[in-house]
N, C-alpha and C positions, 0 to 999 in steps of 0.2 A: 463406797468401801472398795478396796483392792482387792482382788482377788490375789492367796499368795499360795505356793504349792505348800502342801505339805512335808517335814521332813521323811514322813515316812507314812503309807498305806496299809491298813491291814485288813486284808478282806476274807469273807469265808472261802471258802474250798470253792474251787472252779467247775467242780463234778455237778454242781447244785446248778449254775448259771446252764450249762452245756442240755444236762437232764431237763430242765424246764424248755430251754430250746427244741429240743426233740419231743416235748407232749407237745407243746405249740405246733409244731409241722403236724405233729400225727393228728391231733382234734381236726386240723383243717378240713377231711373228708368226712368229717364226721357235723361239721359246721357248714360243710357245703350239701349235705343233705336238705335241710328245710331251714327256714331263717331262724324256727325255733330252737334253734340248737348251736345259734351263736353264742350264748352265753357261757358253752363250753370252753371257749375261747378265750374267757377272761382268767380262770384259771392259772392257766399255763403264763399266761402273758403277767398275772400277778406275780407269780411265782420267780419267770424273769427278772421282771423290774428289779422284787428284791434283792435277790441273789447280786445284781449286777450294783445296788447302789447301799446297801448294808455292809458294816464297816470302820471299821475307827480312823480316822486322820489324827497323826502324831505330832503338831507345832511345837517350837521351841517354847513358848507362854501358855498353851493349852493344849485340853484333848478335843476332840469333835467323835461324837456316836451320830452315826446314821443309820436313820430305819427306811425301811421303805416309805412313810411321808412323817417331813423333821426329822428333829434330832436335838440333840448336846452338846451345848458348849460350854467346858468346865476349865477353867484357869486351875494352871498347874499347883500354884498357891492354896486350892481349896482342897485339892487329894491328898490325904495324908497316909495313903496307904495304897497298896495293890494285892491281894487277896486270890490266888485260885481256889476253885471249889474242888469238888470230890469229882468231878469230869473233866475237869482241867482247864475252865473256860475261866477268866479273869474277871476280877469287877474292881472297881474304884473306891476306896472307902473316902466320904467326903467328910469336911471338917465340921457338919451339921449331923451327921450320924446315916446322914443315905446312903446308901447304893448305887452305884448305875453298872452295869455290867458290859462289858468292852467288846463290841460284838466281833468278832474274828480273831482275837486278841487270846492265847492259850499260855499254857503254862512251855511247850516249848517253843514260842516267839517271846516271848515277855521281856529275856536277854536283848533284843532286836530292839523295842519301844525302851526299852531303857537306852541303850545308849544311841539311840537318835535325840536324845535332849542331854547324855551326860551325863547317866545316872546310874550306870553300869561298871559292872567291877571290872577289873582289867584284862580280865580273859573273859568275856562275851563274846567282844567283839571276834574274836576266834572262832566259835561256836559256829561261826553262819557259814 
């Protein structure tokens, strides 16, 4: 399989990735105390991970959700809908009655993922 870019990335907030960076440094004196105290370290570093790989990828024939391990891949064909909640975070209505919820993905980007496939009214693309 080809690896192909996305048309478009949508990640959580940066504050999250940076923040978990900094418990990661900070635990380290605290992990470099006794070895018992390594597993303080996976913490931060989980916390890392996700922030850095949680996500939605926007393809012209699909959406892709990533979590911190897997994810979604749902052909555009199968959404029959886009849905924000009462906090503003998106979810996908699929053509079986699921849900899946569009991790980074808000109600003010949602103009953005629409018209990286074409699906957006004609003053979105203005918006950004």
């Amino acid at each position: 399989m080809s690896r192909r870019r996305p048309l478009l990335r949508v990640r959580k907030s940066g504050t999250a990735l940076v923040a978990s960076g900094i418990a990661f440094v900070g635990a380290l004196p605290l992990a470099g105390v006794s070895p018992a105290w390594l597993p303080v370290l996976l913490i931060p570093l989980v916390a890392l991970v996700w922030s850095w790989r949680a996500g939605t990828d926007v393809f012209d024939d699909e959406v892709r959700v990533r979590a911190l391990i897997g994810g979604n891949r749902v052909p555009w064909s199968r959404i029959t809908g886009l849905a924000p909640d009462e906090r503003g975070r998106v979810s996908a209505l699929l053509d079986n009655g699921n849900v899946i919820r569009l991790t980074g993905v808000t109600r003010d980007n949602l103009p953005l993922v629409l018209a990286a496939v074409g699906n957006a009214p004609a003053d979105a693309a203005m918006e950004q």
